[in-house]
C-alpha positions in Angstrom: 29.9 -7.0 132.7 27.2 -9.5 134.5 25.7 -12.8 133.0 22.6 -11.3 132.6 24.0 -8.9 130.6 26.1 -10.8 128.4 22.9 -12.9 127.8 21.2 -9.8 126.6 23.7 -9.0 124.1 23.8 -12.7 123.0 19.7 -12.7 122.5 20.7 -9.2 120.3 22.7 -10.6 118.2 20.5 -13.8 117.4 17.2 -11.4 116.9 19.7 -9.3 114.4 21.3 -12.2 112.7 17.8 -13.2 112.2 15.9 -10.1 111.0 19.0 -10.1 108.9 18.1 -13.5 107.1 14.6 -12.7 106.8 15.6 -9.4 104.6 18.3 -11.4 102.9 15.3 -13.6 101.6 13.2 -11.1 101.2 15.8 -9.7 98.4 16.9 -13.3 97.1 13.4 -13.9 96.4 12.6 -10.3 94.9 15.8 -11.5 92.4 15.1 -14.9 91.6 11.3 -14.7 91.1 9.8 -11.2 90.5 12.8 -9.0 88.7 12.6 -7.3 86.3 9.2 -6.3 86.6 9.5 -5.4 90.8 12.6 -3.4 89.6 11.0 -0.6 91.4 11.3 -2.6 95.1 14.7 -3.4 94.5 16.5 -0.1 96.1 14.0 -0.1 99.6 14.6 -3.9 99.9 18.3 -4.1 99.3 18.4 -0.8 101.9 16.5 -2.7 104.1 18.9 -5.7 103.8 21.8 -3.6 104.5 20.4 -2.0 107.7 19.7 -5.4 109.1 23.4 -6.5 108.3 24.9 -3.7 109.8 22.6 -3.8 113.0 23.9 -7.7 113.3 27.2 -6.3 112.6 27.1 -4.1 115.5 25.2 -6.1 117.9 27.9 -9.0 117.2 31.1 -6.6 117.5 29.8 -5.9 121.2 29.2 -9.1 122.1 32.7 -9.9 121.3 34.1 -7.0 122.8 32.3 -7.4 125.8 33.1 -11.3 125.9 36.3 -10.3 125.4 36.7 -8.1 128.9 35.0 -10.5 130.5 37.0 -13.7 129.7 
């Protein structure tokens, strides 16, 4: 694997891990401030939180596995 592809996965895995924060927010702020009335927003956000987790998730486990073959 090249440098400039190893740089790609590493700017991957920092626009996951923060997409990933911004839904994480997104549902700590639907729990601490509008619950129980915006109970109806609750399953879409938390899916939404989940997706961006699992898309760091996997953007991160290549990274390492590609830094891995490399080093």
């Amino acid at each position: 694997m090249t440098d400039e592809e190893l740089k790609k996965l590493e700017k991957e895995v920092k626009k996951t891990k923060r997409l990933a924060s911004e839904a994480a927010m997104e549902l700590h702020d639907l729990i601490e401030d509008r619950l129980p009335d915006a109970y109806g927003e609750l399953l879409a956000i938390a899916q939404n939180t989940y997706d961006a987790c699992k898309a760091w998730d996997e953007a991160n486990k290549a990274l390492l596995a590609a830094s891995s073959t490399v080093a």
